[in-house]
C-alpha positions in Angstrom: 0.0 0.0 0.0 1.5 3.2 -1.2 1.1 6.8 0.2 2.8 10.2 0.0 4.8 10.8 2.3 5.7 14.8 2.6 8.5 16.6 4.3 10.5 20.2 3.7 8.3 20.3 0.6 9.4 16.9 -1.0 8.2 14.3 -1.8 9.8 10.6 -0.2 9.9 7.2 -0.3 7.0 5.1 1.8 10.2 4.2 4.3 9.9 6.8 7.7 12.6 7.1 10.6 12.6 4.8 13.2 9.8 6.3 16.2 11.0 7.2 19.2 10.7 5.3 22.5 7.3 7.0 23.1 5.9 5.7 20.1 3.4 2.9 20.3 5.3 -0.8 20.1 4.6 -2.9 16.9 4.5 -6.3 19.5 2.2 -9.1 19.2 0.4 -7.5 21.9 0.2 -3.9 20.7 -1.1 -5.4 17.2 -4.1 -7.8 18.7 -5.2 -4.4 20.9 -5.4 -3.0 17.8 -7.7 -5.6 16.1 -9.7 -5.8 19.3 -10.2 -1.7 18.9 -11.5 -2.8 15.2 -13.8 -5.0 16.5 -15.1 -2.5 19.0 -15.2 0.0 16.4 -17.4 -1.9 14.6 -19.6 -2.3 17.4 -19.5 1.0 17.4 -20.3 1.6 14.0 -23.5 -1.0 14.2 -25.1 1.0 17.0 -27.4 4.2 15.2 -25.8 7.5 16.2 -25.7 11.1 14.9 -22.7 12.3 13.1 -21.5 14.5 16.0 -22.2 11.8 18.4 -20.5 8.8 16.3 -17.5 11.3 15.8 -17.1 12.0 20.0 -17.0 8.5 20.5 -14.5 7.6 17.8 -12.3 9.6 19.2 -12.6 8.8 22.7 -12.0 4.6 21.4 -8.9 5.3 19.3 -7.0 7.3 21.3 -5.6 4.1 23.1 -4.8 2.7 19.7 -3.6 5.1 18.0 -1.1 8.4 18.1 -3.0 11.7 17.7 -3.7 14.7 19.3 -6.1 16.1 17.0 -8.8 14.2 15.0 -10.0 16.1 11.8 -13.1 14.8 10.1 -13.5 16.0 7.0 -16.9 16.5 4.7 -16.7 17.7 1.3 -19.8 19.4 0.6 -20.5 19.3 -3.2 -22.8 22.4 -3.3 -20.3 24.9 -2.4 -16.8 22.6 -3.7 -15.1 23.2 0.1 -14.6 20.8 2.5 -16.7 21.2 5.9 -14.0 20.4 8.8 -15.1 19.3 12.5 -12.1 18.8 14.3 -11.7 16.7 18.4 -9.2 16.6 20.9 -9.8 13.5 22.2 -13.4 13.3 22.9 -13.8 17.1 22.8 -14.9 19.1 19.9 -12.7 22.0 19.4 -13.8 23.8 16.1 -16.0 23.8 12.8 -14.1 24.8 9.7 -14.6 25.4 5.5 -11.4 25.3 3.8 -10.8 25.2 -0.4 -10.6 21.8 -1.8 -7.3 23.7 -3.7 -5.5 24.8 -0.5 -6.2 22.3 2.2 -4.4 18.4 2.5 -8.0 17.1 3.4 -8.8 18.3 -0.6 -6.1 16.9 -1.8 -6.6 13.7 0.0 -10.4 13.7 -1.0 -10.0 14.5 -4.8 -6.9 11.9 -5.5 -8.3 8.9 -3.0 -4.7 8.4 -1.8 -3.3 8.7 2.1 -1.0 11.7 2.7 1.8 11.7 5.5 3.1 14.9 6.5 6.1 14.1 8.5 7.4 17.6 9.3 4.7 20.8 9.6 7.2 23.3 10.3 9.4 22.5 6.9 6.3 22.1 4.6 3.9 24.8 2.6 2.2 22.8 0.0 -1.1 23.0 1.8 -0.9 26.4 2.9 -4.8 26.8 4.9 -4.0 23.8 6.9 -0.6 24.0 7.8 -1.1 27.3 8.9 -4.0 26.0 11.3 -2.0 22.8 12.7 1.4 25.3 13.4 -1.2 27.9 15.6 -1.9 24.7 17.3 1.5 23.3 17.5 0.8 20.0 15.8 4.1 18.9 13.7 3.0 15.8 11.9 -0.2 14.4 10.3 -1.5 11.4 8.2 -4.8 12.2 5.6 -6.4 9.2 4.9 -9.9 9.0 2.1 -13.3 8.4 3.2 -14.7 6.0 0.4 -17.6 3.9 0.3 -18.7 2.4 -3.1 -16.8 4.6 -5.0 -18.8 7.7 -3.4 -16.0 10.2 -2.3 -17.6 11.4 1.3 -14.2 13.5 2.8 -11.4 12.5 4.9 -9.8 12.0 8.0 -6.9 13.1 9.5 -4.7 12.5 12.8 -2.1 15.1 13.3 0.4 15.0 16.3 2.9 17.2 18.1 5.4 14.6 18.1 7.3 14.6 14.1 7.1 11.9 11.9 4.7 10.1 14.7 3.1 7.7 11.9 4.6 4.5 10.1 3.5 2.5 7.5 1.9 0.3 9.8 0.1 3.0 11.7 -1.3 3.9 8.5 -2.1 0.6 7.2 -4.3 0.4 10.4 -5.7 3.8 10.4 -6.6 3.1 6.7 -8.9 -0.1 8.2 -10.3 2.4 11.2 -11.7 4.9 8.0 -12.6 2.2 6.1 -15.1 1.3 8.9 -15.7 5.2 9.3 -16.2 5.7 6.0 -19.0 2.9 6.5 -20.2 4.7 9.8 -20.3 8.1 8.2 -22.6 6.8 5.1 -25.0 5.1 7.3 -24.9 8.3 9.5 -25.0 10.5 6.7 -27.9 8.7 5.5 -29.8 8.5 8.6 -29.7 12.0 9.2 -30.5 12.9 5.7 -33.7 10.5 6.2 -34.5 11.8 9.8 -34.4 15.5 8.0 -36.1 14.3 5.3 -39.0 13.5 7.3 -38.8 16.6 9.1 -38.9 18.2 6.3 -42.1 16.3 5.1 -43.7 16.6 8.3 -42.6 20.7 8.0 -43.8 21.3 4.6 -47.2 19.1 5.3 -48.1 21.3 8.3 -47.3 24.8 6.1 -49.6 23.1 3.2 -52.7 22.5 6.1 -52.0 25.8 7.8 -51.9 27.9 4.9 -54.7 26.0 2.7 -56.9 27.0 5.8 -56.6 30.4 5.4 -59.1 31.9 2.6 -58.7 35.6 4.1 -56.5 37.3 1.9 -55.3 39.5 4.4 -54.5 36.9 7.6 -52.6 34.9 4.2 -49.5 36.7 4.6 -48.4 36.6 8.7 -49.4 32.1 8.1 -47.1 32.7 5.2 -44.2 34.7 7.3 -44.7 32.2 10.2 -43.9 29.0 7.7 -41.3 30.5 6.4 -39.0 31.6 9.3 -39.6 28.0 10.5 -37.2 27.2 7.4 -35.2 29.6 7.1 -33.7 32.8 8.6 -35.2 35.9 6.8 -35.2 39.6 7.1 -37.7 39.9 4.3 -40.3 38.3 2.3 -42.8 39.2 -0.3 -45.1 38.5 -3.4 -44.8 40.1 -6.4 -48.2 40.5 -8.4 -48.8 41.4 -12.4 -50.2 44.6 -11.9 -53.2 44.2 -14.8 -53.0 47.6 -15.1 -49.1 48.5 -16.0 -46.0 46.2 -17.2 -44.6 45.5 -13.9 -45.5 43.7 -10.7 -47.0 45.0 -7.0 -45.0 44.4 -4.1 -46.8 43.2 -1.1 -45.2 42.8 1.8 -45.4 39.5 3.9 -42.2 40.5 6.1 -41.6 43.3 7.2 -43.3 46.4 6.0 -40.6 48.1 5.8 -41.7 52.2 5.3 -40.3 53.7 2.0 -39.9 50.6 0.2 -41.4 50.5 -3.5 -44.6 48.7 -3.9 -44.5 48.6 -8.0 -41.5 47.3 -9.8 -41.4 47.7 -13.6 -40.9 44.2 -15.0 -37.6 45.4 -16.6 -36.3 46.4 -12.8 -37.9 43.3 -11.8 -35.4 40.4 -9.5 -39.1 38.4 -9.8 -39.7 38.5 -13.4 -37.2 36.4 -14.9 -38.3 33.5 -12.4 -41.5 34.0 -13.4 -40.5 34.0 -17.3 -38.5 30.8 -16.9 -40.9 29.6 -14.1 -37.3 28.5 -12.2 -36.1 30.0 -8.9 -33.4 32.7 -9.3 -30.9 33.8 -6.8 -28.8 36.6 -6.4 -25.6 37.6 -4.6 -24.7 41.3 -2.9 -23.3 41.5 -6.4 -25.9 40.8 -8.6 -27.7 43.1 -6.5 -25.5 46.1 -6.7 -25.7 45.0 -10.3 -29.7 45.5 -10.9 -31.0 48.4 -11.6 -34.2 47.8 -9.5 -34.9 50.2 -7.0 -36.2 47.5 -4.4 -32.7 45.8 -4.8 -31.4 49.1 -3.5 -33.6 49.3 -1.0 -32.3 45.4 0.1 -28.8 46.4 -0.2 -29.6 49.9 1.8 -31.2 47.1 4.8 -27.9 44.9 4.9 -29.2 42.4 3.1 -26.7 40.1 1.3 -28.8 36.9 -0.5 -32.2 37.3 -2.6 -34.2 34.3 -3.7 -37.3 34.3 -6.3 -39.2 31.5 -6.5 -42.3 31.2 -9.2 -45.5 30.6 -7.2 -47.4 28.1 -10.0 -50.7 26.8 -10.3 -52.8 25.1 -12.6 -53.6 28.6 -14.2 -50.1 29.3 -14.9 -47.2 31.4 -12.9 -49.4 33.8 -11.0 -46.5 35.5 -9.3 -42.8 35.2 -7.2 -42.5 34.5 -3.5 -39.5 36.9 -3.0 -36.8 35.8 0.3 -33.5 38.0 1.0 -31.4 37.6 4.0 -28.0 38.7 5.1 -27.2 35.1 5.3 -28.0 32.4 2.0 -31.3 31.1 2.6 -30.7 28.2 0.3 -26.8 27.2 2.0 -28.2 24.1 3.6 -28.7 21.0 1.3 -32.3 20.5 0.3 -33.7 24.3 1.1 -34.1 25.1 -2.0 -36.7 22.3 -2.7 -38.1 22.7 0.1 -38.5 26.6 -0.5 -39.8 26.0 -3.9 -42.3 23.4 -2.2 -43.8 25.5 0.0 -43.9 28.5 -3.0 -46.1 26.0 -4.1 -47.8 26.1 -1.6 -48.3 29.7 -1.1 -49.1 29.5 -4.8 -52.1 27.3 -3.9 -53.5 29.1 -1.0 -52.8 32.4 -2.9 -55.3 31.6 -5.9 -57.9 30.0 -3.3 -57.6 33.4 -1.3 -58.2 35.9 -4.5 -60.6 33.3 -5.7 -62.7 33.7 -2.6 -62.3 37.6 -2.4 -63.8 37.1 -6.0 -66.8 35.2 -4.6 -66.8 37.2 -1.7 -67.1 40.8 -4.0 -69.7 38.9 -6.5 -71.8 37.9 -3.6 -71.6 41.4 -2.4 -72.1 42.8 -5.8 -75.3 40.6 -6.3 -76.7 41.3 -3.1 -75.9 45.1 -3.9 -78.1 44.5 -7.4 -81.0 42.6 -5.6 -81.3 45.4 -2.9 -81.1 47.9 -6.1 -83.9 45.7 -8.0 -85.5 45.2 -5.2 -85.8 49.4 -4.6 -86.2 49.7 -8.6 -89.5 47.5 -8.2 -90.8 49.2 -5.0 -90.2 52.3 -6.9 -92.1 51.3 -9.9 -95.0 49.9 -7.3 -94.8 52.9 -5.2 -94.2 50.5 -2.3 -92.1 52.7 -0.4 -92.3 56.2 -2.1 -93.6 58.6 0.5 -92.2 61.5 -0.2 -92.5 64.8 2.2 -91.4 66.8 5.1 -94.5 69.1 6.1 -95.7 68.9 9.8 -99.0 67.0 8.0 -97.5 64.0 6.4 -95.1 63.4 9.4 -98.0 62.9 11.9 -99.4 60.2 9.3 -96.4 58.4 9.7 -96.0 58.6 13.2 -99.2 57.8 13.6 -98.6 54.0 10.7 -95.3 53.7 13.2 -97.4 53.8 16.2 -100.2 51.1 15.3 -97.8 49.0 13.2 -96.5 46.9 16.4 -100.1 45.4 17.5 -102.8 43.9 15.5 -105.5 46.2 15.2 -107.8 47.2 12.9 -106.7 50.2 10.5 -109.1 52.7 8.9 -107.3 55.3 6.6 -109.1 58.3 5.5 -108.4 60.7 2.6 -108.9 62.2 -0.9 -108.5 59.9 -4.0 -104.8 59.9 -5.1 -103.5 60.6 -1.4 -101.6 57.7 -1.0 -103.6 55.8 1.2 -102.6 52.4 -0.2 -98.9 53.3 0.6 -99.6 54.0 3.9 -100.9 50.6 4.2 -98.0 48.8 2.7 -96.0 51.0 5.3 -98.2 49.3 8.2 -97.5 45.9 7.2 -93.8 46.4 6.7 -93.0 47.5 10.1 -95.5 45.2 11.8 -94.7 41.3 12.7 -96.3 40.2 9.7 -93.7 41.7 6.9 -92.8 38.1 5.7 -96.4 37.7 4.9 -98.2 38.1 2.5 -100.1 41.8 2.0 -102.9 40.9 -0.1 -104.5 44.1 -1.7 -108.6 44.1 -2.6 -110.3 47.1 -4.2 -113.6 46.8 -3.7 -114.8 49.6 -6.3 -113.6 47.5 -9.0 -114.6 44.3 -8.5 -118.1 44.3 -9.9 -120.9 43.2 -7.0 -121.5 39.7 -8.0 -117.6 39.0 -7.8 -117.0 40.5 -4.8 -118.0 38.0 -2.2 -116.1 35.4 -4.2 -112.9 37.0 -4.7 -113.1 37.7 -0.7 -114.0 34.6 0.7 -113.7 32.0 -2.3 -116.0 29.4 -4.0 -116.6 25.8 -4.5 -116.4 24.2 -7.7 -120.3 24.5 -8.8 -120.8 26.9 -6.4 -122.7 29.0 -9.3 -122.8 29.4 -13.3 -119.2 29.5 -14.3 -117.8 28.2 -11.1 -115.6 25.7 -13.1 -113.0 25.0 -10.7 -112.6 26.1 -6.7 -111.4 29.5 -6.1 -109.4 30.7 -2.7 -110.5 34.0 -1.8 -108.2 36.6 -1.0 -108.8 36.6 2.7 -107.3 32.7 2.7 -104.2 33.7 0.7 -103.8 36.8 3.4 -103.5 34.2 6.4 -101.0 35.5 8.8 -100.8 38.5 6.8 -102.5 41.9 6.4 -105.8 42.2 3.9 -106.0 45.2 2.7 -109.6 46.6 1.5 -109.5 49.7 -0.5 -112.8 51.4 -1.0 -114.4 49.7 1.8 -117.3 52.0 1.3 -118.5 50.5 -1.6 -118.7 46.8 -0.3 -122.5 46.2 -1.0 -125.1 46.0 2.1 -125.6 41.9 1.7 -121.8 41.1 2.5 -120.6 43.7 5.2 -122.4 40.9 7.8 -119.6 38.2 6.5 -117.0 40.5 6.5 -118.1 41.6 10.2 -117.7 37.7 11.0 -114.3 37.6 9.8 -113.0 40.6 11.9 -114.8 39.0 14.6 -113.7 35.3 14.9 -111.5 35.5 11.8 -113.6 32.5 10.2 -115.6 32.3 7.3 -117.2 30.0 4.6 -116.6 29.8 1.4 -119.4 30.3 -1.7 -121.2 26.4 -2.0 -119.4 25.4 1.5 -120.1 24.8 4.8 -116.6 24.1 6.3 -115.7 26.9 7.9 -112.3 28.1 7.4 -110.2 30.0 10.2 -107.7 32.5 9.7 -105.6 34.8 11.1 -105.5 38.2 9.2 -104.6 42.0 9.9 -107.4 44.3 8.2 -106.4 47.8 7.0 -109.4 49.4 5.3 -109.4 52.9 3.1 -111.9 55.0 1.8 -112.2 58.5 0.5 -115.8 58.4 1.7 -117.6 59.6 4.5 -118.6 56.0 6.3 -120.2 57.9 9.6 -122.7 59.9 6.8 -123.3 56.3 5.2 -123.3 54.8 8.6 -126.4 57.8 9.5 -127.4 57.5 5.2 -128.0 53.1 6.4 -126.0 52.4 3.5 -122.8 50.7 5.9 -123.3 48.6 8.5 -122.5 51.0 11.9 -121.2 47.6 14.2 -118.7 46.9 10.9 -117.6 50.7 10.6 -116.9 50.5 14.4 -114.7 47.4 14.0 -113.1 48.8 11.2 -112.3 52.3 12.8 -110.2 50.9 15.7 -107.6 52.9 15.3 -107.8 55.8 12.5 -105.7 57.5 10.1 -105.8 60.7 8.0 -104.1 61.1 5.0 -103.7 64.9 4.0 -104.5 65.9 0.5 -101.7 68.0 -1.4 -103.1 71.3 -1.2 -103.0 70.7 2.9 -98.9 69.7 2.1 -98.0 72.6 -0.4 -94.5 72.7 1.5 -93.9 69.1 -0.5 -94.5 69.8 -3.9 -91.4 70.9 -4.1 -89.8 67.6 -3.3 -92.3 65.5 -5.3 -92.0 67.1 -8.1 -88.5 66.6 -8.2 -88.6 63.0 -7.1 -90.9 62.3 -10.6 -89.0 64.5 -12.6 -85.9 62.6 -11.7 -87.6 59.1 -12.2 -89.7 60.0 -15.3 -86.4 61.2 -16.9 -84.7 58.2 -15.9 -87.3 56.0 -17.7 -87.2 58.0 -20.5 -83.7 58.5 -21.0 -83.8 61.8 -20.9 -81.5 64.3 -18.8 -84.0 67.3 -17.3 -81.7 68.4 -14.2 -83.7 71.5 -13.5 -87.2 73.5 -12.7 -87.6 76.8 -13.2 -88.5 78.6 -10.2 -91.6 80.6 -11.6 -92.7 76.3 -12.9 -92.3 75.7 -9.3 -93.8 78.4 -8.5 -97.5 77.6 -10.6 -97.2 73.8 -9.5 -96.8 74.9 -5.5 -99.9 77.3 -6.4 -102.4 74.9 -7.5 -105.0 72.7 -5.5 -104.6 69.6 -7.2 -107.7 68.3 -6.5 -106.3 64.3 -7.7 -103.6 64.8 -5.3 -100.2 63.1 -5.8 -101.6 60.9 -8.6 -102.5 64.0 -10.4 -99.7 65.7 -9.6 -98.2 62.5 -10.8 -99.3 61.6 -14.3 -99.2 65.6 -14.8 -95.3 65.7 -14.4 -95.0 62.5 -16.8 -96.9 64.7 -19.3 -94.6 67.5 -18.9 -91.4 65.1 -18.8 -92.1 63.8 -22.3 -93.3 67.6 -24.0 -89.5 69.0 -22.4 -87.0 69.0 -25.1 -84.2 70.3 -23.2 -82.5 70.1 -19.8 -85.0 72.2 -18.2 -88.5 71.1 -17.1 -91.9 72.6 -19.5 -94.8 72.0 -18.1 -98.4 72.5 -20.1 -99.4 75.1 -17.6 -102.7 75.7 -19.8 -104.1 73.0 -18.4 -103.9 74.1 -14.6 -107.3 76.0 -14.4 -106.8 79.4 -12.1 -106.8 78.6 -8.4 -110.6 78.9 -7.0 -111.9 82.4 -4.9 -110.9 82.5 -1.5 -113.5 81.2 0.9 -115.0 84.4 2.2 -116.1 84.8 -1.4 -117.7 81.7 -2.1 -121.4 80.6 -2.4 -122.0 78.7 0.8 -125.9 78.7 0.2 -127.3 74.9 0.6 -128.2 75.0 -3.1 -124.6 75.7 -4.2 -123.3 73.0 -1.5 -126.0 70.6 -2.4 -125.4 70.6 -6.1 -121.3 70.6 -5.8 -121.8 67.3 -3.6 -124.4 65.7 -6.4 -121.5 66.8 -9.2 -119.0 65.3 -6.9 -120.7 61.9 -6.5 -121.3 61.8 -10.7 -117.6 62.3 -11.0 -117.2 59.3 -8.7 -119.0 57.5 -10.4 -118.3 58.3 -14.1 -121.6 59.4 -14.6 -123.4 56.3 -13.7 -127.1 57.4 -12.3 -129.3 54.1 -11.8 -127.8 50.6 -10.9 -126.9 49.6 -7.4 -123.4 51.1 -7.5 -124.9 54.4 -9.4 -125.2 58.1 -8.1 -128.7 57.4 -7.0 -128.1 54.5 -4.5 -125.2 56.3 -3.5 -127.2 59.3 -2.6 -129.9 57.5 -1.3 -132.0 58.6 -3.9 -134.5 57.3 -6.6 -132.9 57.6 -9.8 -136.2 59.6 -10.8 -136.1 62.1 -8.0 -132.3 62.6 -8.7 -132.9 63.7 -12.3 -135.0 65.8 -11.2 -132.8 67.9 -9.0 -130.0 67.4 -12.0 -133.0 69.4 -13.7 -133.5 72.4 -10.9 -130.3 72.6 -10.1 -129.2 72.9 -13.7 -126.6 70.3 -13.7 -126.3 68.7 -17.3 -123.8 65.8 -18.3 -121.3 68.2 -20.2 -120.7 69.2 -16.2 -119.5 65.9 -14.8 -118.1 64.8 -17.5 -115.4 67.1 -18.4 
């Protein structure tokens, strides 16, 4: 077995000087304690043990079988081409070193595979990083010897003395069986610590993927995202870089830490990110390559101390969606396997990154859509004048106070007031802040439902029940069940049916038309009428027990011309939603319009008022609103100047019931039943009171 043998620089035959008397004997017995320390040292060797503990023990076991007086264990490590150096006195670890491959004797040792003896330190310079290190520690001698298993080069080991020339062929022959049997150890060793941090590892990077894949908050993403990574590595900052959809570059956010002054949009040309992102590979750079980039956020590293940066792609089934940015003052990829991992976990990020935005995207379209429905939702009650009462007078507030004060309990409603008032929306107020608003409000107007229909669209027929009762019919008081029935008109509900309706408001039970099951329910009544019920009541045309149960609780709607203060705010609240409609852009009324519109009586009230600014909305050509003011007639005389002589009042109330009733004079629901009247006896004061049709219908 050859080896170099190296003193003053040259280099010699295999043949050393004879060792002194303190050297170890070559007897019998000096050469079976030997084996027996083999043996032991394989025992050793089969026991698992960590690297640093397997290297304590070994040298604590061959110090009685061999001369040293420092043991130097030698790794190469292929990443960075040095060799890693862990060096024992005895069974005491003194120091960790890197030394070049080029200028170290373990480097040569490990890239020729051949034992080196250095008889004489303080004559040689060929190896000039460890000689230097061996003479500080007054060491004069050493022997090198390979660590090979299988033809995998792993490092070396090295026993250096401070006794010269202290090792002799046959010391080396026997050290080169002790690193055969190390080499063995330190693969097994190696390999069981690469396995044990494998599983780490694996255990590591499965705990990140659960943390962060539970996190679909955008915002609480990026601390879960910090946390995992300075559980890998040591970092001083971390980010994401973002396309920015609107510009060629990508947005900075900052997962660690948020540092004040630091850029938050990088042009992709001044981008570190962008070429991982291009070649979808990680990308590192040194302090140099920094200095080198002409990216402002490099500066802004360099300005922090920071040494390394890593970019690794974050990738998903959509494509590269962005960088995971690391920089440290130390290299956050040195260890073997980091950068894997790294990448593994960008993956990660990646992942929980696209679930995050995707469930802000959810989150903002379920927003959005509940913004639309509450927007339809306000278009319809618009268009259904649900909710539209408009008005600030003194009047209109005291309605509404008076709707929020009955709306908690059950009772009965009457509402009184002038056609086109707005008593209906008063009563769709009522059930919306009562207990029953997710009911149904079922609406019946009881002037337009001809007589014969009346009682079955209330209450419902059987099938048979009469001539064209085909098929059976629920009645609108059924549907209403646990909501509000509302009966506009009530006045006009004939004689023969107030006695069932009395029943319902009663027991809230009823039968329907060509039945005699009785059917209970459990309804809120709200009643309106522009007519006088306590004249009818006194006139025997309405029942006075059923006016009584309908007037529980009573409520006056004012007409217009007792509001004039709110013309001005309903005439802009049409003009802005006829225009809308219309497509047309009328931003303003003149002040002398306003002026005629607050002026007149409006004796249809809002719904005048109403269809009159619709009118006016389609003739205006322009931004500004033109009304037909020709067809406001002048404003009536003042009271004091007014005929108040019964004549004048009685023929102004027969003109006023003809209007009513479109000019309708015999027939039950006719001006003469309404008056009380024969129709005969009512022509007749038509005749002396000189009221001819051309008067009620104009």
């Amino acid at each position: 077995m050859s080896y170099q043998l190296v003193s003053s620089g040259e280099q010699l035959p295999v043949a050393q000087p004879p060792r002194s008397d303190s050297d170890l004997e070559t007897t019998p017995d000096s050469i079976l304690q030997r084996y027996r320390a083999l043996l032991d040292l394989g025992d050793l060797f089969a026991r698992q043990h960590s690297l640093s503990e397997l290297l304590l023990e070994l040298a604590g076991r061959l110090q009685n079988v061999a001369r040293f007086d420092l043991l130097v264990f030698a790794l190469h490590d292929p990443a960075e081409n040095v060799m890693r150096l862990t060096v024992l006195n005895h069974s005491k670890k003194t120091d960790a070193l890197e030394v070049r491959v080029n200028r170290s004797a373990t480097g040569w040792t490990w890239e020729h595979q051949q034992p080196l003896v250095i008889a004489d330190l303080l004559k040689d310079e060929s190896y000039p990083d460890t000689v230097k290190y061996l003479r500080e520690r007054n060491m004069h001698s050493g022997c090198w010897l390979p660590l090979t298993i299988r033809e995998q080069r792993l490092g070396a080991l090295a026993f250096t003395s401070i006794a010269r020339a202290a090792y002799t062929p046959a010391d080396v022959e026997f050290l080169q069986r002790v690193t055969e049997l190390v080499a063995v150890a330190v693969d097994s060793a190696v390999a069981h610590e690469a396995l044990k941090e494998d599983k780490l590892r694996l255990e590591l990077l499965l705990e990140v993927s659960r943390t962060l894949s539970s996190s679909l908050d955008f915002d609480r993403l990026f601390p879960l995202v910090s946390d995992a990574l300075h559980r890998v590595v040591p970092l001083d900052h971390a980010s994401i870089a973002l396309p920015d959809p609107g510009r060629d570059g990508l947005n900075l956010l900052l997962v660690h830490p948020s540092w004040e002054g630091a850029a938050h949009f990088v042009p992709t040309a001044d981008s570190l990110a962008a070429p991982a992102m291009r070649d979808r590979q990680p990308k590192c750079y040194t302090r140099a390559d920094l200095e080198r980039s002409r990216s402002p956020f490099a500066l802004h590293l360099l300005q922090h101390g920071i040494e390394h940066a890593c970019c690794f792609p974050l990738i998903t089934s959509r494509g590269v969606i962005g960088a995971l940015n690391l920089a440290s003052k130390e290299n956050p990829i040195s260890r073997k396997g980091q950068a894997d991992l790294l990448s593994h976990i960008a993956n990660n990020v990646a992942i929980a990154l696209e679930n995050a935005q995707a469930y802000r995207e959810i989150a903002g379209l379920k927003a959005k859509l509940t913004e639309e429905k509450l927007y339809l939702e306000d278009e319809i009650r618009t268009e259904l004048h649900f909710e539209e009462i408009i008005g600030e007078s003194a009047q209109i507030k005291r309605t509404l106070a008076d709707a929020r004060t009955v709306a908690c309990s059950d009772a009965n409603v009457l509402i009184l007031g002038e056609t086109g008032t707005g008593k209906e929306l008063v009563a769709r107020a009522i059930h919306r802040m009562s207990a029953r608003q997710d009911h149904s409000f079922i609406k019946v107007n009881c002037a337009a439902i001809p007589t014969g229909l009346l009682e079955s669209e209330l209450f419902g027929h059987e099938k048979g029940a009469f001539t064209g009762a085909l098929t059976q019919k629920i009645g609108r008081l059924e549907l209403a069940n646990m909501g509000t029935v509302f009966l506009d008109e009530v006045g006009d509900i004939p004689l023969e049916l107030q006695p069932k309706l009395l029943r319902v408001l009663q027991d809230q039970e009823f039968e329907r038309l060509g039945s005699n099951k009785t059917i209970k329910v459990n309804v809120r009544l709200i009643a309106a009428t522009n007519r006088d019920l306590a004249s009818l009541v006194v006139a025997r045309e309405f029942r006075s027990d059923l006016y009584y149960r309908l007037r529980v609780f009573p409520i006056q709607v004012p007409s217009l011309r007792e509001r004039r203060q709110d013309i001005p705010l309903l005439v802009r609240y049409f003009v802005q939603r006829f225009s809308r409609r219309m497509k047309k852009n009328i931003d303003s009324v003149p002040a002398a319009t306003m002026d005629i519109l607050t002026s007149w009586d409006w004796p249809g009230n809002i719904r005048e008022l109403e269809n009159f600014l619709e009118r006016s909305v389609i003739l205006s050509k322009g931004p500004v609103l033109s009304i037909p003011a020709a067809e406001l007639r002048p404003l009536p005389e003042t009271t004091s100047r007014r005929d108040t002589s019964l004549e004048t009042a009685e023929r102004e109330h027969i003109l006023r019931i003809l209007h009513e009733t479109s000019g309708v004079i015999s027939g039950p629901r006719g001006a003469a039943a309404r008056l009380g009247l024969k129709r005969t006896t009512l022509q007749s004061k038509m005749q002396k009171l000189g009221i001819s049709r051309l008067d009620y219908q104009s």
